[in-house]
Structure formats: structure tokens, C-alpha cells
N, C-alpha and C positions, 0 to 999 in steps of 0.2 A: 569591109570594116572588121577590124581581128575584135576578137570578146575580152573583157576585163575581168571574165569567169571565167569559173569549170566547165563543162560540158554538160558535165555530169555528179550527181552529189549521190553518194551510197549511204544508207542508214541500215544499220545492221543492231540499234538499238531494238530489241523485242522486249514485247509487255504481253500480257494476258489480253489486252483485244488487239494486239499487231503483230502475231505470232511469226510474222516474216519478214525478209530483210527487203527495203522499197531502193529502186532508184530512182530518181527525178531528172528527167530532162531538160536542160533550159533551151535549147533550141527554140528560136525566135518564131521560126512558121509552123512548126506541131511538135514543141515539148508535152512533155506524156511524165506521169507518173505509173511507175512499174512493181510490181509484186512480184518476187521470187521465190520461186518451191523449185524444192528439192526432193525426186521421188526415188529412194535408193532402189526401187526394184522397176525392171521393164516392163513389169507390168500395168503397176501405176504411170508410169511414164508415157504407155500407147493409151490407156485408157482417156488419161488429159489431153492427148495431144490428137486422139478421134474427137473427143469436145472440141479441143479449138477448131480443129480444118472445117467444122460442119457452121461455125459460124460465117455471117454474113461479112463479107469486106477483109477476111484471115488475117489480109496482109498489115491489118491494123489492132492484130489481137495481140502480139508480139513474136515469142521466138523461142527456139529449145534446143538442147543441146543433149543428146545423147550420151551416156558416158560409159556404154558399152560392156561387155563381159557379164551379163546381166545385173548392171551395175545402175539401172534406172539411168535418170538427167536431171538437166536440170533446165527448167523453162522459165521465163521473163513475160509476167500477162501484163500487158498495160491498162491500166484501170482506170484513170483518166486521163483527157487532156488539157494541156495549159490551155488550149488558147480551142476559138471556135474554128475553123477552114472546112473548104468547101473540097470535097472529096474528091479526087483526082488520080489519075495514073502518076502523076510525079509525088505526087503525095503521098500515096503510100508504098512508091518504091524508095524513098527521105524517110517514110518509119521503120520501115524494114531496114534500112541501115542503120539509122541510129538506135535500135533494138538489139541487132545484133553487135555493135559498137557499144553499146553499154551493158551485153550480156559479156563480152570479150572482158571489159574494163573490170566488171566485176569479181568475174573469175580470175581475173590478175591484178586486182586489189595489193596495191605493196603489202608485206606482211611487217617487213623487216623496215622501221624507220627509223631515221636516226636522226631525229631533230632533233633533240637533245638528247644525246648521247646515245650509248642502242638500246632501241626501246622494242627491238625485234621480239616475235613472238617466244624464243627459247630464252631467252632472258628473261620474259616474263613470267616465265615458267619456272626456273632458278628461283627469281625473286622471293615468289609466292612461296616454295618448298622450303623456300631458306625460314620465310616465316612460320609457315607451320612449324617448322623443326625446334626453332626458338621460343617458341611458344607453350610448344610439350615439352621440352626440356624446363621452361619459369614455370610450368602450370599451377603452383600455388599462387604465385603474383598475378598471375594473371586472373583466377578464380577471386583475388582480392579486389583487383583494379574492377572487377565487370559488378563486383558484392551479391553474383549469385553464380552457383554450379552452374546450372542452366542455361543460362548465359553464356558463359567462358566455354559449354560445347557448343553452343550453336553459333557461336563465334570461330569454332576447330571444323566444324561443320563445313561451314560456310566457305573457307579458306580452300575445305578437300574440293567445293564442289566447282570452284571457282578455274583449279589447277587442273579438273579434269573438264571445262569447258575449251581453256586454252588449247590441253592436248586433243581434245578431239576438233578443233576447229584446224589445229596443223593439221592432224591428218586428213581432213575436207581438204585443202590447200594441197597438199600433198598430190591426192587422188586427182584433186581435178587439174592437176597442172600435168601430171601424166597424161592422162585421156585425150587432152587436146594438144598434144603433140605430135 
């Protein structure tokens, strides 16, 4: 029976207590919910990944991905499971794939959509700069419309910090679409 879902749902939404990006599984016999870290250095990366091998059942901890040149990885822990099952050799050779299938999907998350029109990541980066630029050029309307200085920078603030999450999140994409080629 084919599914009337995803597979897989990526939140890449972070807050102050979700500092990381989750996947969710919906697989019917052992969907899992996933945390993803990113450890730019090889070091951090051996360090998590002698933590995970030393756990009990490994092949149900999830999965890592190396990204080489001493470039750290990046690793997929699953944290919970949807559903209860009873532990088995087919079982968590079905988590081990759909971990690494959903570490895959991740890493190759479309950047570039175009469902209404291109909403690709360098466009959005255009966008953004376009308003900054408009913004500092009106700055006294703009210092008007907020009715405080303070304001109208932390609105100019807010814009810088925005443009420099997009570019570095390209260059994440960037990087990691290199390494696993």
C-alpha cells in the first residue's frame, strides 16, 4: 500500500530550547524522531561517535556522516520512537536505513524552490539586501514609521543578521553537497 505522505518531515525551525534541526519519521513499523548536530571539527565528531558505538542496540542510535578534511560531520541521533516494536535483526537493519535515508534527504533538502516563483536561497538573499539597501537609503522614514531610533536599528540589525544566516546556511549546502560526492 503506497503512503498519502512524506516519509520524512525536516524541521529546521531552532529556538532557545531546540537548538537543532529534528527529522521525523513516519514509517509505519519504527518511525523515530531525529536530532541533527553538526560538529565542524574531527574531533568533536570521533568524540560523539565513540559515545554512540559504546551504546547498547548502536544500530538504533542512528547514523553519521563524516565530512572529511578535518571538516568534522554530521550525525542523525534518534531520540524517540513513534511507535513501540519489539527488537529484532530486521528491525534495526529498517532503522539503519531509514536513518541513513533520512540523513541523505536531509543533506539534500531542495534549497532552490520554486513554487511560487524562485524562492531559491540566492534570491533570497538579493531580496533581503535589496531591503536593507532601501532602507538605509529612506532612514529617516523609516526612523519615522518605527517612532523610535532604536528601533529603526534593530530593525537594520535584524535584516544584517538575517542575510548573513541565509549565506551561511548556502555555504553548509555548499560544503555538504561537496563531501558526499
Amino acid at each position: 500500500m503506497k503512503r498519502e505522505y512524506p516519509l520524512f518531515i525536516i524541521d529546521r525551525t531552532k529556538s532557545e530550547n531546540y537548538p537543532n534541526d529534528y527529522i521525523v519519521c513516519l514509517d509505519r513499523e519504527c518511525g523515530f524522531v531525529a536530532q541533527v548536530f553538526y560538529f565542524p571539527k574531527d574531533e568533536m565528531f570521533a568524540a560523539f561517535m565513540e559515545k554512540m558505538h559504546s551504546i547498547e542496540n548502536a544500530e538504533l542510535a542512528g547514523c553519521a556522516l563524516p565530512l572529511g578534511d578535518k571538516r568534522g560531520g554530521v550525525v542523525l541521533q534518534i531520540v524517540d520512537f513513534l511507535y513501540y516494536f519489539e527488537i529484532s535483526n530486521q528491525i534495526k537493519n529498517r532503522v539503519k536505513i531509514l536513518a541513513k535515508k533520512a540523513l541523505k534527504k536531509y543533506l539534500h533538502a531542495e534549497t532552490d524552490r520554486t513554487a511560487y516563483g524562485d524562492l531559491g536561497i540566492e534570491n533570497q538573499i538579493k531580496q533581503m539586501e535589496l531591503n536593507l539597501e532601501h532602507n538605509l537609503r529612506n532612514y529617516d522614514e523609516l526612523v519615522s514609521r518605527a517612532n523610535d531610533k532604536q528601533y529603526a536599528d534593530y530593525m537594520l540589525d535584524l535584516t544584517r543578521a538575517t542575510i548573513q544566516t541565509l549565506k551561511n546556511w548556502r555555504d553548509n549546502v555548499i560544503i555538504w553537497n561537496t563531501n558526499l560526492k
